[in-house]
matplotlib code that plots the C-alpha trace (Angstrom):
import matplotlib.pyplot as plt

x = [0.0, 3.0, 4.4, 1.1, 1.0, 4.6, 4.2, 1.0, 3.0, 6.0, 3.5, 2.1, 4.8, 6.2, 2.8, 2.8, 6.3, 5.4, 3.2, 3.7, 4.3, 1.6, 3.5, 2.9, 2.7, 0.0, 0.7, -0.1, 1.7, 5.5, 3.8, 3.1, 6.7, 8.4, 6.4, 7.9, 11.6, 10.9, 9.5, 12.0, 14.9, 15.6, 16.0, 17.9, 15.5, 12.9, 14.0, 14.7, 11.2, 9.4, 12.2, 11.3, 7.6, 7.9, 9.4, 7.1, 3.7, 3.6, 1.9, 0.0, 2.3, 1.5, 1.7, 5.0, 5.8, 4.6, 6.3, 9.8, 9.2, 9.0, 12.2, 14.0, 12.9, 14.1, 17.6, 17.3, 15.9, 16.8, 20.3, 21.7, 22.6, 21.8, 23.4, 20.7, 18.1, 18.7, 18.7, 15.1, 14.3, 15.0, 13.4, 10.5, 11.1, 11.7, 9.9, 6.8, 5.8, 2.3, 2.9, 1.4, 4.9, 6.4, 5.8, 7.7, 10.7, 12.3, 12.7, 14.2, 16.7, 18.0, 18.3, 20.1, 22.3, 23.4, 24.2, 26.6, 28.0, 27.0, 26.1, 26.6, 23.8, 21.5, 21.3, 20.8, 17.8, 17.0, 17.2, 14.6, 12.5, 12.4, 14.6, 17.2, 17.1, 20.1, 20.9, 22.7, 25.2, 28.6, 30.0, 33.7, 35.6, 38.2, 41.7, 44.9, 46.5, 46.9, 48.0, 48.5, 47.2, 49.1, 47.5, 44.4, 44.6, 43.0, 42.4, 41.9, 38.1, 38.0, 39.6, 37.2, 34.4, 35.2, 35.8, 32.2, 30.9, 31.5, 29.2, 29.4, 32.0, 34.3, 34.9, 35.3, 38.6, 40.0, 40.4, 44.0, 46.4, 48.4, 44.8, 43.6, 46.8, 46.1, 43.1, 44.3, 46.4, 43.9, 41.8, 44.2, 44.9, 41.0, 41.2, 44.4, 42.8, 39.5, 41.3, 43.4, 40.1, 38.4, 41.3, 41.1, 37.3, 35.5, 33.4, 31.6, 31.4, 28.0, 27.9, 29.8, 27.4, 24.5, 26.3, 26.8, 23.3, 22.1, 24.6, 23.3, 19.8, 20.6, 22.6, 19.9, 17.2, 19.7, 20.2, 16.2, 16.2, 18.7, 17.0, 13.8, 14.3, 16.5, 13.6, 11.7, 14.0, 14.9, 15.5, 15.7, 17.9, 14.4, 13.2, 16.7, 15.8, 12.4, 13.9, 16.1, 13.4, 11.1, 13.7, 16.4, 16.1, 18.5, 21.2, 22.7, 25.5, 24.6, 27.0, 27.7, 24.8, 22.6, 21.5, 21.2, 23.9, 24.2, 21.6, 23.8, 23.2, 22.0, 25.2, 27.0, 25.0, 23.2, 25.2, 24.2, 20.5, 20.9, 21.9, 19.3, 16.7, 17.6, 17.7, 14.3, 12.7, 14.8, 13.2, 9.5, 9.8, 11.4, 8.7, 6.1, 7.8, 7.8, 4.2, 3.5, 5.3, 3.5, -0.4, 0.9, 1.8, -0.9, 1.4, 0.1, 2.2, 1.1, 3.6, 1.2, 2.2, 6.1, 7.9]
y = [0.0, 2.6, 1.7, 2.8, 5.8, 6.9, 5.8, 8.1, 10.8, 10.8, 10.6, 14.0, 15.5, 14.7, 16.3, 19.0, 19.7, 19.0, 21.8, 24.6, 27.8, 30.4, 33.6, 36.1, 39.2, 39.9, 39.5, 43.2, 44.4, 42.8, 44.4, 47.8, 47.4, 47.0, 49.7, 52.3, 51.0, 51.9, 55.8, 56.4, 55.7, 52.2, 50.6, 47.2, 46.9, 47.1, 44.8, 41.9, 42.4, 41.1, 38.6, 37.6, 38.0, 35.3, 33.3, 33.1, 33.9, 31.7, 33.9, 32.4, 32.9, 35.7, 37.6, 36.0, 37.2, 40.7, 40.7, 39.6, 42.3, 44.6, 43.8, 43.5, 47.1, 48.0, 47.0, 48.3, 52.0, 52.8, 50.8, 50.8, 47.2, 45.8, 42.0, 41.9, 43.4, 40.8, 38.0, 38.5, 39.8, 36.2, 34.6, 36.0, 35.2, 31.3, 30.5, 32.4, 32.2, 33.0, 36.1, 39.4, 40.7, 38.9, 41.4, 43.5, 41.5, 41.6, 45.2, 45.0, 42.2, 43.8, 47.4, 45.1, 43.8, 47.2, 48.8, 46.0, 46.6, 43.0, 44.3, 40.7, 39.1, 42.1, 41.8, 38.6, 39.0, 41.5, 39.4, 36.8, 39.2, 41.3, 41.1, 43.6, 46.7, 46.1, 50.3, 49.0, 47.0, 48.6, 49.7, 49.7, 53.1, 52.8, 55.0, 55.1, 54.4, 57.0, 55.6, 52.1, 50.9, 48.1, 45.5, 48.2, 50.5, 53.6, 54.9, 58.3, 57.4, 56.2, 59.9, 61.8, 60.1, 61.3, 64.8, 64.5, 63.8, 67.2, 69.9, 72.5, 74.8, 72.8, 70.5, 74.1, 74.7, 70.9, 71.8, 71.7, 68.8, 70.3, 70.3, 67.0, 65.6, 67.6, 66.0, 62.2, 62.8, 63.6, 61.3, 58.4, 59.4, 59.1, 55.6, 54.9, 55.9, 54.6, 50.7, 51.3, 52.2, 49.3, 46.8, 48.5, 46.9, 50.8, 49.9, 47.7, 50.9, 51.8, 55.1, 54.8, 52.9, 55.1, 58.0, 56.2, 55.3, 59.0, 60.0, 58.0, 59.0, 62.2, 61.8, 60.0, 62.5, 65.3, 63.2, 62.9, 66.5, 67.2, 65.1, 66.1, 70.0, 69.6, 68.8, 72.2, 75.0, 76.4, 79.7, 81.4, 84.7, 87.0, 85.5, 87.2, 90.5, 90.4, 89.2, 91.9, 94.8, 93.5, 93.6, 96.9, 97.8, 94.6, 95.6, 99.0, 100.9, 102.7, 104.7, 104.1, 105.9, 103.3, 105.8, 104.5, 106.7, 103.9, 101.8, 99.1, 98.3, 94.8, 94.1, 95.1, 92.4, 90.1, 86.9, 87.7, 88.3, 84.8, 82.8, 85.0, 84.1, 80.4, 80.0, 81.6, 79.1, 76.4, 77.3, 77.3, 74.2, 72.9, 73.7, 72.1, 68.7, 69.0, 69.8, 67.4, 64.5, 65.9, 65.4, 62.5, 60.6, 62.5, 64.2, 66.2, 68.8, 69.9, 72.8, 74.2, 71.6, 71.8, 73.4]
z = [0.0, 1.0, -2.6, -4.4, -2.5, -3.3, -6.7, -7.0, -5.4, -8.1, -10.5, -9.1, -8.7, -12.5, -13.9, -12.1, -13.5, -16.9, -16.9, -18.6, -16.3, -17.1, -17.7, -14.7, -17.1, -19.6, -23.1, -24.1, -21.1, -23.0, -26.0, -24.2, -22.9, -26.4, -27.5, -24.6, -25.0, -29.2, -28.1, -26.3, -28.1, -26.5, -30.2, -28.5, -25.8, -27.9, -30.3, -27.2, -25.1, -28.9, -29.4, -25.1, -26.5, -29.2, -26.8, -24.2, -25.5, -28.4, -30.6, -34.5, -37.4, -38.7, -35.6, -35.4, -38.8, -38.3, -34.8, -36.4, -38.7, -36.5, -35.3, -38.1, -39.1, -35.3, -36.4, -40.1, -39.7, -35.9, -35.2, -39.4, -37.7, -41.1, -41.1, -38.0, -40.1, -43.0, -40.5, -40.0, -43.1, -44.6, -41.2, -42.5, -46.5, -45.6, -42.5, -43.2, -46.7, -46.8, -44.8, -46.3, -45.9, -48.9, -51.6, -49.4, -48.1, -51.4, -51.7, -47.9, -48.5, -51.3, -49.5, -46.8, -49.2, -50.6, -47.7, -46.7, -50.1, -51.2, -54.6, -56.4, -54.0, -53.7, -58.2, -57.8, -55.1, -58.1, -61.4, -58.8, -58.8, -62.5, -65.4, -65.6, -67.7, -70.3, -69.8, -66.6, -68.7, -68.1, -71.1, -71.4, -72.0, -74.3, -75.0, -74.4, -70.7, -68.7, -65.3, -63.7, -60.1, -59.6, -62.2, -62.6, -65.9, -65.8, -69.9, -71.0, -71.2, -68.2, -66.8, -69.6, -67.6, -64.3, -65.5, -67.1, -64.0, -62.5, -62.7, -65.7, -64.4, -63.1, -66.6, -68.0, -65.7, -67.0, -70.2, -70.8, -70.1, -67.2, -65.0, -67.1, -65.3, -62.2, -61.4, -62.7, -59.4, -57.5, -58.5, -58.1, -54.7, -53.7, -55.1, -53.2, -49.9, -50.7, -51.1, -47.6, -45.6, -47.1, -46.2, -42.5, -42.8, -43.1, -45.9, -43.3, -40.7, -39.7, -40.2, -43.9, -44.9, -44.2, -45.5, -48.9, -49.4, -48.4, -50.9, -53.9, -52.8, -53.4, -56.5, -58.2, -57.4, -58.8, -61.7, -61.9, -62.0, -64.6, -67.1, -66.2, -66.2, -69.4, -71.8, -70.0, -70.3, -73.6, -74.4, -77.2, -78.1, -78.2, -74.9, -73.6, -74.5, -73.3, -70.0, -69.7, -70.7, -68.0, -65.3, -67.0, -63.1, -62.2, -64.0, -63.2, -61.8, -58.1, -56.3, -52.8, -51.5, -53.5, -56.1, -59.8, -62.1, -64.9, -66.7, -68.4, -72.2, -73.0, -74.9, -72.0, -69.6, -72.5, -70.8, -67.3, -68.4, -70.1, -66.9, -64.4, -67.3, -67.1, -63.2, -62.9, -65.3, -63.8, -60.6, -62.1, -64.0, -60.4, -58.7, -61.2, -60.4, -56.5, -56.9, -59.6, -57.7, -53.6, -55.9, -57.0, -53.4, -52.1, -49.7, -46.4, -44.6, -41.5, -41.0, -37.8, -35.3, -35.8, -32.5]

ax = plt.figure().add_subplot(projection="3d")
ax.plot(x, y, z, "-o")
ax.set_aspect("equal")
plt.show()
């Protein structure tokens, strides 16, 4: 009898430790938690009270999706941590595929990808995704050699390229060889240091790689603008003229008490008139494409409630 009653007691005992341990704080409670840490600037905090979350709560997929999500966006946005972001970007991707998040994980794994300079993988997670536009091919730039890198040539279309790059003004002071060679220097010097801080491991630094990817942001919406305002500003010899009759009171000679003692002849200010002319229509046809593109995205400024 004494055995049956300590066999009925282990038995007890080993159910009541099999049970699962019903967590002491409410669900929404870690949720309300996470949410604090994120508002007030806690970005790691946040990100481990939904990982702590998944953990103990259990939650259905596609909260765990959304929830992973969350984090991952914690890590992309907030911390630039982005081999942390990608990890649960592709969480997400593999382990959740009927998740409404798919149409947008692509785009995310391949932002990932470029800002950890993984350009190989992130066209790949492209050409998955869309065919590539054949303008992107790289076309080769051919001329004579004009310096060596070690086992690297650099041509003279590869250094008529660079120079193109620049704005306006500055490709008009490279004109002659002694500055063509001037900036071939200069330029070679930039890809020296560039190679030494990316053997010292600074193309992976955090802050590098959010500055690049600001940068070609806003290189590709200058470039936008260029070819978009380039096809909207023409101006013809006669609009010149009119230009400067509407606005003779622009261009004269004061003394130093302010007072007008010259009016100067059109010949004398024609190229002047010309550029003023152009930067006031570059400015108009400007402001036609913020406002085309604001009606567009249906964009909302509520300027009263900034402080």
């Amino acid at each position: 009898m004494k055995r049956i009653v300590l066999v009925f007691m282990i038995l007890m005992i080993a159910l009541s430790c099999s049970k699962p341990e019903k967590p002491q704080i409410s669900e929404q409670s870690v949720l309300d938690l996470a949410n604090a840490y994120y508002n007030n600037g806690l970005y790691e905090a946040s990100a481990n009270t939904y990982l702590q979350y998944l953990k103990k709560y259990h939650p259905d997929a596609n909260r765990q999706a959304n929830t992973y999500y969350n984090i991952a966006n914690i890590y992309f946005e907030r911390m630039h941590d982005y081999q942390k972001a990608l990890e649960y970007y592709l969480k997400i991707k593999y382990l959740y595929p009927d998740s409404h998040l798919q149409n947008e994980l692509g785009k995310r794994i391949v932002n990932c990808l470029e800002r950890l300079e993984r350009s190989t993988d992130a066209q790949r997670m492209i050409e998955q995704q869309a065919a590539l536009d054949s303008s992107q091919v790289h076309k080769n730039r051919p001329g004579a050699v004009v310096a060596t890198i070690g086992n690297r040539k650099i041509t003279e279309g590869d250094l008529d390229y660079e120079i193109s790059r620049l704005p306006v003004y500055m490709q008009q002071d490279l004109k002659s060889r002694k500055k063509k060679a001037e900036f071939l220097k200069q330029y070679i010097l930039q890809e020296l240091l560039y190679d030494s801080a990316k053997r010292k491991g600074l193309d992976k630094d955090k802050e590098v790689i959010e500055g690049i990817f600001e940068a070609k942001k806003s290189l590709m919406a200058q470039k936008l603008l260029r070819d978009e305002l380039k096809d909207k500003i023409h101006i013809k010899p006669e609009d010149v003229q009119l230009y400067y009759e509407a606005h003779k009171d622009q261009y004269t000679e004061k003394d130093k008490k302010g007072k007008v003692v010259r009016h100067k002849p059109f010949s004398e200010v024609r190229n002047q008139v010309a550029q003023d002319l152009a930067m006031e229509r570059q400015q108009e046809a400007y402001q036609q494409i913020a406002d085309r593109l604001m009606k567009a995205e249906e964009v909302k400024l509520f300027t009263d409630r900034i402080r």
